[in-house]
N, C-alpha and C positions, 0 to 999 in steps of 0.2 A: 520282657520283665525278668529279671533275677528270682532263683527259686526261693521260697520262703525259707531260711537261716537265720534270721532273729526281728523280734518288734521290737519299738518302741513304744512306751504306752506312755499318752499325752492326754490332761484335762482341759478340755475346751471349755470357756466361760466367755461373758462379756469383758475380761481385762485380759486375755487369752486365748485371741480370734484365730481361725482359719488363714487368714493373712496373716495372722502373726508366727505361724506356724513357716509359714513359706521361705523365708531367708535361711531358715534352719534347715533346711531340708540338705544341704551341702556338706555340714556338721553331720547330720545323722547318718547320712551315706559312708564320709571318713570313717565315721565310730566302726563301721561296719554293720549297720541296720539294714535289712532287706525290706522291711515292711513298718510303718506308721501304724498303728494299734491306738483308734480313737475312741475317746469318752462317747453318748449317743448326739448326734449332731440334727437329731430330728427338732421343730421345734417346741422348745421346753418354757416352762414359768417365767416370766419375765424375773431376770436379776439372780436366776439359776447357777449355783457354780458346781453341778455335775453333770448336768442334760437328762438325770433317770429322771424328772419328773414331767413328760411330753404331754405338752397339750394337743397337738397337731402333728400327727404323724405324715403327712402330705405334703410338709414343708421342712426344707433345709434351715435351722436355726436363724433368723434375721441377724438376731444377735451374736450369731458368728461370724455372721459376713453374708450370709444365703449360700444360696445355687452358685454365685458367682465367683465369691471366695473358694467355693469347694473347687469348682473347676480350676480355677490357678493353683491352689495347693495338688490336685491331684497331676496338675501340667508339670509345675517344677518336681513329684517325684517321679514321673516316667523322663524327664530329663536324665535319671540319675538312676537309671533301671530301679525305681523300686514301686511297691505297691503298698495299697489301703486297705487296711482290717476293722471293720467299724463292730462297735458295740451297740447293741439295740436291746430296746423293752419289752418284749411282749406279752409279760403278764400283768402287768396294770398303766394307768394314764395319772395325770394329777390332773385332782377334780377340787372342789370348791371351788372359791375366788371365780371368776367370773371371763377366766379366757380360754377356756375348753369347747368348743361351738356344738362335739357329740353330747356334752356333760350338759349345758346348759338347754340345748335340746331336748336333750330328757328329762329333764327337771320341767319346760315347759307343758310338753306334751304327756309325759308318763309313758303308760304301755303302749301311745298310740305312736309315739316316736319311733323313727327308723333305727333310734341306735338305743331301743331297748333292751334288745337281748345283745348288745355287746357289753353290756356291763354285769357282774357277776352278780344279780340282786334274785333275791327269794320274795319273789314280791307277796305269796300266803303266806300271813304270819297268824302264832295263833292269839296275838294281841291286839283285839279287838282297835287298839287305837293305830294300828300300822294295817289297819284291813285296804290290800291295795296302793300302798305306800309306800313309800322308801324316805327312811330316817336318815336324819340331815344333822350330825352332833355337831352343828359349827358355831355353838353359841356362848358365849362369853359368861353368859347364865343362864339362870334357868326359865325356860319359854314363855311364862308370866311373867316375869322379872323384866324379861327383857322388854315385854311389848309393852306392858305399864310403862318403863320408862321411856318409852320412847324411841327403842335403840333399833327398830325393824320401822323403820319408814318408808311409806311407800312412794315411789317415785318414776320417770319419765324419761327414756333414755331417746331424744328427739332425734339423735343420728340415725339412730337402729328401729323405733318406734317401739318400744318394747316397755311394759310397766313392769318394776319387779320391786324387789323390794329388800334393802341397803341391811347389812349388817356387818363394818369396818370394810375388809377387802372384798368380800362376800356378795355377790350380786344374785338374789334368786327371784326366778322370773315368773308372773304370772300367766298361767292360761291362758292365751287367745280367746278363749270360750267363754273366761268370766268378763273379757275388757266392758260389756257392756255395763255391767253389775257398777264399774269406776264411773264410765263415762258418761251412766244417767245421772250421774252428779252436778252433774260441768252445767253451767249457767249459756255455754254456747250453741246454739241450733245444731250447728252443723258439725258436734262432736256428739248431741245428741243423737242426731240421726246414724252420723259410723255407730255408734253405741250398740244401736239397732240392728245395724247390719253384722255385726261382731256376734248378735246373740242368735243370730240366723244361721252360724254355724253350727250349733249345736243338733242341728235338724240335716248337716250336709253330709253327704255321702266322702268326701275329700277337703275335711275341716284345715288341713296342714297346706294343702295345695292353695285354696283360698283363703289364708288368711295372712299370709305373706304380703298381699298385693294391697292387705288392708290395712294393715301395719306400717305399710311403704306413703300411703294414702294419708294416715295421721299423723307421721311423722310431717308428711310434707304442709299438713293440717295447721298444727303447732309450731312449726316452722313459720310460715306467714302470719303469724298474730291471734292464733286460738287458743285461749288458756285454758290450762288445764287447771289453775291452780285452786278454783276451788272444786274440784273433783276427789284430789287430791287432801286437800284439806277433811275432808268428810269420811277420810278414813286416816287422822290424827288421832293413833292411840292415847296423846295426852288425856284426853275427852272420850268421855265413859260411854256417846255413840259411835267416836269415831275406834275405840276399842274393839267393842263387837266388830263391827262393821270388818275391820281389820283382822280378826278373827277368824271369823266368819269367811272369808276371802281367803286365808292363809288352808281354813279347814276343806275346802272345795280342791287343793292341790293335790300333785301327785305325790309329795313329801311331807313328812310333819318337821317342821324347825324343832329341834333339843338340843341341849347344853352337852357342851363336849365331853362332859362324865357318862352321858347314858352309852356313850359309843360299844365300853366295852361290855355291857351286859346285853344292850339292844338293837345293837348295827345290825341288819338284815342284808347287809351286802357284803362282799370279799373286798379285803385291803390287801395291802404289803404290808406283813404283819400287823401292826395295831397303829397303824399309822392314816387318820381319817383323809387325809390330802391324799393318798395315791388307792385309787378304784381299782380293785382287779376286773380283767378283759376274758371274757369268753372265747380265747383264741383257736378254743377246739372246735367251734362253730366256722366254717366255710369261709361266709360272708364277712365276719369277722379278722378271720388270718387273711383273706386279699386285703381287705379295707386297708388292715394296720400297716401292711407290709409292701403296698402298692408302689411306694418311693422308695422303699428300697429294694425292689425289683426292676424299677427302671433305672435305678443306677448302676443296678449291677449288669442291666442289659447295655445300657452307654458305654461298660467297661470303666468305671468309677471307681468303683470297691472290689475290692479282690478276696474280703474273705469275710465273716460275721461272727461277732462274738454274743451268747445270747445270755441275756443277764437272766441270772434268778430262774434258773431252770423247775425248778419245783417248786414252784408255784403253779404252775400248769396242772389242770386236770390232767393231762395226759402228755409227757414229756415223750414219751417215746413215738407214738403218733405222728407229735407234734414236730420232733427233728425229723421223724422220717418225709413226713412231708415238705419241711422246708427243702432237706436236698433232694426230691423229685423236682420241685418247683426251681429251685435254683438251678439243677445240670439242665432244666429244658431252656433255660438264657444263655448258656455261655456256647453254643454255636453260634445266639446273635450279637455275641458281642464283638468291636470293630477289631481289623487287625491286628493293630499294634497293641490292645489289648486281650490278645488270646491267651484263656488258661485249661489246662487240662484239667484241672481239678481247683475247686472250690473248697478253702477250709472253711470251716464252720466247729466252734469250741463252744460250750459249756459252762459256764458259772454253775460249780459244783462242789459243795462240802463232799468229800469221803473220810467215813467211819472207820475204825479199825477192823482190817481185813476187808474192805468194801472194795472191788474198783468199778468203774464206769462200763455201763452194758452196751458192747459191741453193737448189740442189733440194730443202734439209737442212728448208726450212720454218720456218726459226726468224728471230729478227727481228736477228741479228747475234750480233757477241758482246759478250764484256764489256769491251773499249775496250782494250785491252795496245796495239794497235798502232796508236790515235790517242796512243798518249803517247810513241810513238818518234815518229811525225810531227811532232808541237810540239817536242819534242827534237832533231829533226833542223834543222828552220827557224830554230831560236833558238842554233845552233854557227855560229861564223865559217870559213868554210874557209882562210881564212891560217892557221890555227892550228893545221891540220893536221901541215904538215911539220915547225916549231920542236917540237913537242908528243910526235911521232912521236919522233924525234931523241931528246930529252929521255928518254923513256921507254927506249930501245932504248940508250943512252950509260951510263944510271943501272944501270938493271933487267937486262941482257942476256938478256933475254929473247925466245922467237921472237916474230912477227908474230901476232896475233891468231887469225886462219884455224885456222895449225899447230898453234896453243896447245890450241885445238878438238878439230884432229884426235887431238892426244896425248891429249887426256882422255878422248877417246871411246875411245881405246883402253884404258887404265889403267881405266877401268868396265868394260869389253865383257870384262875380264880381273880384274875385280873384284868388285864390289857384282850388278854383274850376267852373272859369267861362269853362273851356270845359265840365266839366259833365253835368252842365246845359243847356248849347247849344246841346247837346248830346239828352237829357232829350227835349228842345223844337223841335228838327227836327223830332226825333224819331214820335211826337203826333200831327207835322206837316201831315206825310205820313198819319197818322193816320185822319185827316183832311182831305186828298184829298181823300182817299178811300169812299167819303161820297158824293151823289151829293149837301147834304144839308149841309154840311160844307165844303166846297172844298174854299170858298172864306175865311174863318178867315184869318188872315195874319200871321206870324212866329213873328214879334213882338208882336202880341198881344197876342201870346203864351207864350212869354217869360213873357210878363209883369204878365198874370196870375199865369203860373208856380211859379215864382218869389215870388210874393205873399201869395200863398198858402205855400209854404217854409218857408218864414217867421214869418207864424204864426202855423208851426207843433207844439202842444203841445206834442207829442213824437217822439223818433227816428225813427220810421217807422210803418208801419202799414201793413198786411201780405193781399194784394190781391190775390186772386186765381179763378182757371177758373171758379168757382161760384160766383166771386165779393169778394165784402169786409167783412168781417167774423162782426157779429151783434154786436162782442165783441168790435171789432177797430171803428166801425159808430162814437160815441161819438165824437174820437178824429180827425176825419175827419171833422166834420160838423164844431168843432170850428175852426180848420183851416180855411173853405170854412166862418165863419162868419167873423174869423178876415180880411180874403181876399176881402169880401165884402167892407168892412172899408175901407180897402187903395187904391181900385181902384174907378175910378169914375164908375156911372152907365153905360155909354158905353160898358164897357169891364163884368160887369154882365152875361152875357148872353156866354158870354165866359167860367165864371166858372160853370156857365150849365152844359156847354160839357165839361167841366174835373172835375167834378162829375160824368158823363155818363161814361167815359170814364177809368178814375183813379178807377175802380170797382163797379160803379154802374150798369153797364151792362156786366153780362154776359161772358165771352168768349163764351161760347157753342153756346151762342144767332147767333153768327157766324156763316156762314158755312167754313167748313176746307177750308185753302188755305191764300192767302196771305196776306187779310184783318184780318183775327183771328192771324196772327203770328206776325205783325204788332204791333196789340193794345197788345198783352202780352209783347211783348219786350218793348214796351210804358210804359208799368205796373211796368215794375221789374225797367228798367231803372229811372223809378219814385223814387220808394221804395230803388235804391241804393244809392240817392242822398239826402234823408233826413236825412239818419242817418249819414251820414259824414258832411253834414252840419249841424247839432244838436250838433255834437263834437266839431267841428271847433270851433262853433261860440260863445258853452256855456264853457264848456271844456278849449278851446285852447285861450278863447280872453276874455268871459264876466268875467270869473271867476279871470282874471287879471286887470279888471276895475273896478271889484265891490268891496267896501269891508266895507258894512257896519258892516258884522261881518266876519272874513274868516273862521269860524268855520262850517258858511252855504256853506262855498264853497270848493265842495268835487264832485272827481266821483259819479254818482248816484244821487246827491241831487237837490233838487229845494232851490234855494239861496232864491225864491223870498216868499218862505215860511220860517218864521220865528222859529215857534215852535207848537208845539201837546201836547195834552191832554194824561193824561194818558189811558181814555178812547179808546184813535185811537190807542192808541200802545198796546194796551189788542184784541182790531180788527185785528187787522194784523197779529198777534201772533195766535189767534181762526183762519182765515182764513189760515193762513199757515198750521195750524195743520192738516187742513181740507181737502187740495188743495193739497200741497207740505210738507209733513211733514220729508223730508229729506232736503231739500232744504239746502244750505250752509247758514253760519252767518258770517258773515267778520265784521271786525271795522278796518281791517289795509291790504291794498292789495298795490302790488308792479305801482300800478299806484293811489294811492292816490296823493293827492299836500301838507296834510302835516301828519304827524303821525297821529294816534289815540288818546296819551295822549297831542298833541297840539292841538287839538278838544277840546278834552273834561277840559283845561284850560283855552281855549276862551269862553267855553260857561259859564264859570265864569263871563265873561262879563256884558251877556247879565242880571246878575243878579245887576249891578252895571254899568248901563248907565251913569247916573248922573257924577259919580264919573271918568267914563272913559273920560267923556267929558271935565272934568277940567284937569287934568293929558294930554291931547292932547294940548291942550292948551297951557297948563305951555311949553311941550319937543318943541313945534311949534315956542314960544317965544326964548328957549337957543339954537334951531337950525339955529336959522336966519341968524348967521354969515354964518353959511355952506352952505347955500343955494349960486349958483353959478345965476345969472342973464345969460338967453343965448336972442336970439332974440324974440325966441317963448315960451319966458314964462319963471319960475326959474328951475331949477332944483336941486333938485327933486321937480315935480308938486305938489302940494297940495295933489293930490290922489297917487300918488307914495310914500309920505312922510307916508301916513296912511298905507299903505299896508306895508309897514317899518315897524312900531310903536308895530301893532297888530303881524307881522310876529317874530321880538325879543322878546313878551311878551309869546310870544306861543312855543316859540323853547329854549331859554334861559336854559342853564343847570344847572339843581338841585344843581350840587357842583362846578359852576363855582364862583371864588371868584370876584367881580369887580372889584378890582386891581391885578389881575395876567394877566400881560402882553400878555406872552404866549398862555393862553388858551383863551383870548379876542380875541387874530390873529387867532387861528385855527378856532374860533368861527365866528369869522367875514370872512374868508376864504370861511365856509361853507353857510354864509346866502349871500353872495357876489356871489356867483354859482346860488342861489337860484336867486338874486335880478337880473341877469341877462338876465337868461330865463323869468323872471315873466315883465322887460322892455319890451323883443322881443313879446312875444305870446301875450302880450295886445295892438299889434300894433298901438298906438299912435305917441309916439315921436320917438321909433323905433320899429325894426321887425327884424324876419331871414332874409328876402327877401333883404334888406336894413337897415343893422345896424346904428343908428346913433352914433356913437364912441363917438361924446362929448359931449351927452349929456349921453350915460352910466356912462365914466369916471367921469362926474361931480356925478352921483349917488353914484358911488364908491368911489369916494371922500368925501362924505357925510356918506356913512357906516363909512369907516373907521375913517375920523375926532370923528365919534360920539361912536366908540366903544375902539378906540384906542389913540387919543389924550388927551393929557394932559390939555391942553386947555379946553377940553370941560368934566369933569370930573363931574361937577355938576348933566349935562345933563343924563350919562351914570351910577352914580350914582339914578337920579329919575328913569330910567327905569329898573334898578336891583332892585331898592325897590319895583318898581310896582310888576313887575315878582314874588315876591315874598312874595306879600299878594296874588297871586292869585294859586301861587302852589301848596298850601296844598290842599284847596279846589277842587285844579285841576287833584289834585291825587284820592281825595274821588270820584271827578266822573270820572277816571277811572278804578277804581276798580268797579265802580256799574255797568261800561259801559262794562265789561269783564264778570262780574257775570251774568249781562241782554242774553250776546251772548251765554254763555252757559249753560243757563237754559226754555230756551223760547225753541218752537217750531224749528225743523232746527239740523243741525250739526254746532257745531263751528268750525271757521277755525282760526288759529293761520298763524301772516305772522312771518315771520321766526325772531326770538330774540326776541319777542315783550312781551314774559312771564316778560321781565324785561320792563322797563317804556319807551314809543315811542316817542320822541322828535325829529323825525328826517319832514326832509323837502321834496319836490318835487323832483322825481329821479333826478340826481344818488346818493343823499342823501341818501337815503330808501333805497339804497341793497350798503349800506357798510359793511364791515366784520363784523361780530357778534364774541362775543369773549363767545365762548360755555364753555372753561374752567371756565370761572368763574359762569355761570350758574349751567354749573356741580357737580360743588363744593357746591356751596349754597343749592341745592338741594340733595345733599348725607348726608350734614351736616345742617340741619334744625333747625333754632333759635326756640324758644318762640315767642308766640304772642306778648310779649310786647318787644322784642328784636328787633322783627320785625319792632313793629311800631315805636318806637326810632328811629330807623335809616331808614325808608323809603323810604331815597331818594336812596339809593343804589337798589331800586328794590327789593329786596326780599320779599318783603309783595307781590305786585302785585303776583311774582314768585307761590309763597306760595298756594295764593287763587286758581290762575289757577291749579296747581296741585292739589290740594285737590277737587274742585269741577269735575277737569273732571276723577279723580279717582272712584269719586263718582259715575257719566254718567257708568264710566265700570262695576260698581258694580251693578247697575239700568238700565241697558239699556233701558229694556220694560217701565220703569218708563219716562225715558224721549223721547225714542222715540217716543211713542204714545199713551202716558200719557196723559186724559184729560188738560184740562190750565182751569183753571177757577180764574178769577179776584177777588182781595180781597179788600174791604172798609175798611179804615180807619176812627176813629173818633179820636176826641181830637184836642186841641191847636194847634196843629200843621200838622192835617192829610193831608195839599194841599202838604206838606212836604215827603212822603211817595208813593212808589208805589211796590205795596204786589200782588203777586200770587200764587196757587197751581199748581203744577201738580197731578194730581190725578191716579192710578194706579192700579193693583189686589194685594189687600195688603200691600199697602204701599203708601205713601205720600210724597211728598216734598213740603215747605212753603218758598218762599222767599220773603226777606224785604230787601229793599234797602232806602234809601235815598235819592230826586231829590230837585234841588232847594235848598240846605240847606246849602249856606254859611255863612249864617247869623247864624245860627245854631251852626258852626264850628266855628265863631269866628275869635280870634285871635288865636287859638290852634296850635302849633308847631306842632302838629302829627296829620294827617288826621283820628280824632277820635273826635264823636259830645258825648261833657259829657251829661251822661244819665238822669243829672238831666233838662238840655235842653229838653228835648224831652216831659215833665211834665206828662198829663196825655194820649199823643199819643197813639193808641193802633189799632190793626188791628183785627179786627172782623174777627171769623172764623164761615164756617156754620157747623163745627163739632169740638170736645174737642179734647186739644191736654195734652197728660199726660208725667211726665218727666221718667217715667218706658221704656217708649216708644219712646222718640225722642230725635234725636241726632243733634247737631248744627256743622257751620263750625269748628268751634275750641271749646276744648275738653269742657273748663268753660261756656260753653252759659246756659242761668238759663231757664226754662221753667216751668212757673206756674200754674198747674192742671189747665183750663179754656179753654172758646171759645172766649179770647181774648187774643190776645199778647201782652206785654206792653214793648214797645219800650226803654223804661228805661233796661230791662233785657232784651232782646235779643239782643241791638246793645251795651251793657251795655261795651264789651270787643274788640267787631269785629266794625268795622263801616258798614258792612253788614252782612248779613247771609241767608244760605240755611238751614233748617231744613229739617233731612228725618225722619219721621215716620215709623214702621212698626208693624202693627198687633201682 
């Protein structure tokens, strides 16, 4: 197998099968992919189009193909030396709906179920009505509502033998224990009698073991001609016996049915953030982590999978543990695994936000993570900082909206008091207990907990922080204190002395300091319940709401990023790069993952922007004047708001298609179609004027009335003409950076990762945008039939120049491995006219070299030029200083004509004279 040089990252679904994956595997080899980088193929929710929500982790996706499709896909890549990177869950399951077999197990049985404690539930509550239960918000209303009408019937599932009881997809199952309670209904003998037998469980030593065989017994019962149906009948809530009755029966379970409103003040269990479909998993428990991960330990021991991506790292009680133990478990498989698939090392990556100044803690054992926070890096290098304050201004004149930061801190409060006001109250009783086990803090009060906890949330400058039974790791202090300072700030000094004791508490002291018993198990579960609730309030609140409030530039606003930083030196991005190389020199390199909010090359056309503030500023202006007719007056303001209108502006300047014409009718509706899906979601998750929770309908439609007036009416033709013209002084340039922004990912420290199609140019928006079909034949083609360089550049907009570069440099990677895998980096100076224009490095090697020269900043440079190519007389006397001589005997450019002039300098006139970038490899 070929050493790991780059993935591909591919979403598996039902229109997007494991076979279908297979013809392409020849394609992806050319591109120069070493390794397949899969969505989870375990199997998921029927009709799934990402695989995170697994009902059965023991089975191969049917709906991808199974075991059988995997085996031929993973056959045709060892055809082609390459290997399989899979993605997996292991902090939560999808539960509801009725095909989870752990979930609906524990709904029948409760505590007495084997897979009770795999799910994250508190089952003491101190609410009398959840005494011993686990709350079930899956109801369309509210739990009287519902059974009055009708809508929770009970019913007969004659394959499975199982009574449960219907509510839309929803299937929840009766107790074995109460079947008796049903089936002394029934008008038939010999369902009376099972009846009987059914209530004799309740007296057995191994109620679960015998009642399978009873269940097996009535099905086959009702099968042959026993009706249940007036059994059945007699607990029709229509009828005011059959109500109780049905009651009464629901109240004897291990769950209470409520309307999907109480989730967020009353869930008694851990989700993925506030989301009641996905159950978080106990995976720090033993029994647990084999359970979940038993199929893909055997795959990895067949030699199947070659490496694991693990989603949602923090979510976990305990992440660091948690990797440490998977790579114990994983190196003890790979001596069994077969020949042809031997590897010396197992990657294993991270789903990880990193904070400003944060990086990923070595101890964890894993080989990084999956790249979020090299694509703020190239993001940050390729922002003008002139373009900070016009830009700022602009947004804050428009929008009146707060600064970034505050934006933050409001949202994290509006969750902490929302979606997630149970995990919080969860989070202050827990630290309450933790309170009274003390005689010297026995008196704080539970509000004055909240109000701290609260605080301290609000001002996490990361998504979590890793306490363990030695406290807080020296690495994470930093980002704790600024929290406990910004905490300081927002409370009065009364409550001071509060965040005392959760500093003491949140990992300043100890567990061990404890002695074993109730007190020490107390404050850890304080601990983790702490640490589960920042990082899903961090997502919430930056992620899911600020990122849809803010938009001074939306270029800043990306998974991974900090919005409220505007841009970086080449200097920081030559740091990060060294420290990677250092720390994590596998680490992944992303600029495009299936949870971005807009492509890569809509990034990297916005940050054109930031180079032409001024200019953006009057062009907002002018569209805000010919949109004024479209503007709808509602009671609470126009719609679209001021800051909805700009989140518009900048959203069609950034997605706008290369070859859409602005009078082709047709392709303006599919166009407006797609950014209309977009403007939707981008209304609800900035919860203002609407939300999920509470759509506001007219003031959407007024938005969408406004799309379309503005991309499709005749009327307004002026309008939609200035913003095709804008779109299209800013493309060219938008394409040179990303071509640099592609060259940067896979040439720096890291493995690049490709998200799936993206060799061709990314203009796509916030899912389900971003996993639309990719049309691989025509990628296919271009790459079996490969233009000229200047055929390329000509025509541009079709992708194939991007296409081009990616294949050739990561060709390059396979031909150089040792070159780029742990190849020196050393940073290169430029002088000349133009060297703030310029950002140059080596990799350095045994024998060989690589030099590359990009471009940042440089639209002014570019001009007005039709083809993303800065003429080299531009460039005058620009030249990048080397600290050794590069000869043309010896070095070879991306593309065949690049000039190299005996010296220890490069002159940017000849080396970008044909490419608008380049990699130069040297060799002895």
């Amino acid at each position: 197998m070929n050493a790991l040089t780059a993935t591909q990252r591919l979403q598996f679904h039902s229109d997007f099968t494991l076979d279908d994956a297979v013809p392409l595997v020849p394609y992806f080899a050319r591109l120069g992919i070493s390794h397949l980088y899969a969505s989870p193929i375990l199997k998921a929710r029927a009709g799934s189009r990402h695989g995170y929500d697994v009902v059965d982790p023991t089975l191969v996706n049917p709906e991808l193909g199974g075991e059988a499709a995997l085996l031929r896909l993973v056959a045709a890549l060892r055809e082609h030396g390459m290997g399989l990177i899979l993605d997996t869950v292991s902090n939560h399951m999808a539960v509801g709906g009725a095909d989870n077999p752990w979930w609906q197990d524990l709904l029948a049985w409760g505590r007495r179920s084997p897979y009770a404690e795999f799910f994250d539930i508190q089952w003491h509550s101190s609410d009398p009505l959840l005494a011993g239960q686990l709350l079930l918000p899956f109801l369309g209303s509210d739990y009287g509502v519902a059974l009055q009408n009708g809508e929770l019937p009970l019913t007969f599932d004659a394959e499975r033998g199982v009574l449960e009881v219907e509510h839309h997809e929803h299937r929840f199952p009766i107790c074995p224990l109460d079947y008796g309670r049903v089936l002394g209904h029934s008008d038939d003998a010999a369902l009376q009698a099972l009846g009987k037998r059914f209530d004799a469980l309740n007296d057995s030593t191994q109620p679960l073991a015998e009642a399978a065989p009873l269940q097996a017994e009535l099905a086959q019962c009702v099968n042959q001609g026993a009706s249940l149906d007036r059994a059945l009948k007699a607990f029709d809530s229509h009828t005011e016996d059959g109500f109780q009755r049905l009651h009464l029966l629901l109240e004897r379970q291990s769950y209470r049915l409520a309307s999907w409103r109480t989730a967020a003040d009353d869930i008694n269990w851990r989700r993925f953030f506030d989301i009641n479909e996905l159950g978080g998993l106990r995976v720090e428990r033993s029994a647990v982590f084999e359970a979940t991960h038993a199929k893909l330990f055997e795959l990895i021991e067949r030699g199947l999978v070659d490496g694991l991506r693990i989603d949602h790292i923090d979510g976990l009680a305990d992440p660091r543990r948690y990797c440490r133990n998977l790579r114990r478990r994983v190196d003890t498989l790979l001596a069994k695994r077969p020949t042809e698939a031997t590897l010396q090392h197992f990657p294993i990556y991270v789903e990880k936000i990193l904070g400003t100044g944060e990086h990923l803690h070595p101890d964890w054992l894993t080989d990084g993570t999956t790249g979020y926070e090299f694509m703020n890096q190239v993001s940050l290098v390729q922002h003008d900082p002139a373009g900070e304050a016009p830009l700022t201004e602009l947004w804050r004149s428009v929008a009146e909206r707060p600064e970034f930061d505050e934006e933050v801190r409001i949202a994290r409060r509006l969750v902490l008091n929302a979606s997630l006001a149970g995990d919080w109250e969860s989070v202050a009783q827990a630290l309450l207990q933790v309170a009274r086990d003390d005689l010297m803090t026995r008196d704080l009060t539970l509000g004055a907990i909240r109000r701290g906890v609260q605080a301290l949330v609000e001002h996490y400058p990361v998504y979590r922080t890793y306490i363990s039974a030695c406290g807080r790791p020296e690495q994470d202090e930093p980002f704790f204190q600024q929290a406990m300072e910004g905490a300081r700030q927002s409370l009065s000094e009364a409550d001071w002395p509060l965040l005392e004791q959760l500093q003491r508490w949140l990992g300043g002291q100890s567990w061990r300091e404890l002695p074993v018993g109730r007190a020490r198990k107390r404050l850890r579960h304080a601990c983790v319940r702490f640490q589960q609730l920042t990082a899903p309030s961090a997502a919430k609140a930056v992620e899911d709401t600020a990122f849809y409030r803010s938009a001074r530039l939306l270029s800043r606003n990306d998974v991974g990023f900090e919005a409220e930083r505007f841009s970086a030196s080449p200097a920081e991005f030559h740091n990060e790069a060294q420290r990677r190389l250092r720390d994590f020199p596998d680490n992944l390199l992303a600029t495009a993952t299936h949870d971005h909010k807009r492509g890569e090359d809509c990034r990297a056309r916005l940050a054109v922007l930031s180079e032409r503030g001024p200019w953006l500023a009057s062009r907002v202006e002018h569209w805000r004047e010919l949109a004024h007719s479209l503007l709808d007056g509602q009671d609470d303001g126009p719609a679209p708001s001021p800051a909805d209108e700009m989140l518009l502006f900048q959203t069609l300047l950034a997605s706008w298609p290369l070859t859409l014409d602005r009078d082709d009718r047709a392709g303006l509706q599919a166009f407006a179609e797609r950014v209309g899906q977009w403007q939707r979601k981008a209304l609800r998750e900035a919860k203002l004027r609407s939300s999920w929770a509470a759509p506001n309908e007219a003031y959407e439609q007024a938005c969408s009335r406004y799309l379309e007036g503005l991309l499709i009416s005749e009327d307004h033709q002026h309008l939609r003409h200035s913003l095709a013209d804008a779109a299209e002084r800013i493309a060219c340039p938008g394409a040179l950076n990303g071509l640099v922004q592609s060259l940067l990912r896979m040439t720096t420290p890291g493995v690049p990762d490709l998200y799936q199609g993206n060799e061709y140019w990314d203009l796509s928006l916030v899912d389900p945008d971003n996993r639309r079909p990719v049309d691989y034949a025509a990628r296919h083609a271009s790459l079996e039939h490969e233009a000229p360089l200047h055929d390329l550049l000509t025509h541009w907009r079709d992708g194939r120049l991007k296409q081009s570069v990616i294949a050739r440099v990561l060709n390059l990677r396979r031909a150089h491995p040792a070159l780029f895998q742990r190849g020196a980096y050393l940073p290169l100076n430029a002088q000349g006219r133009h060297a703030d224009k310029v950002l140059a490095f080596a990799r350095l090697g045994e024998g060989e070299r690589a030099i590359i020269v990009v471009p940042r900043l440089a639209s002014d440079l570019l001009g007005a030029a039709s083809i993303p190519l800065i003429a080299a007389q531009n460039w005058d006397d620009t030249r990048v200083i080397l600290p050794f001589a590069v000869s043309p005997a010896t070095c070879s450019g991306l593309f065949p004509n690049t000039v190299v002039s005996p010296s220890r300098e490069l002159m940017l006139s000849e080396v970008l004279s044909e490419c608008p970038l380049n990699l130069l490899i040297e060799q002895a």
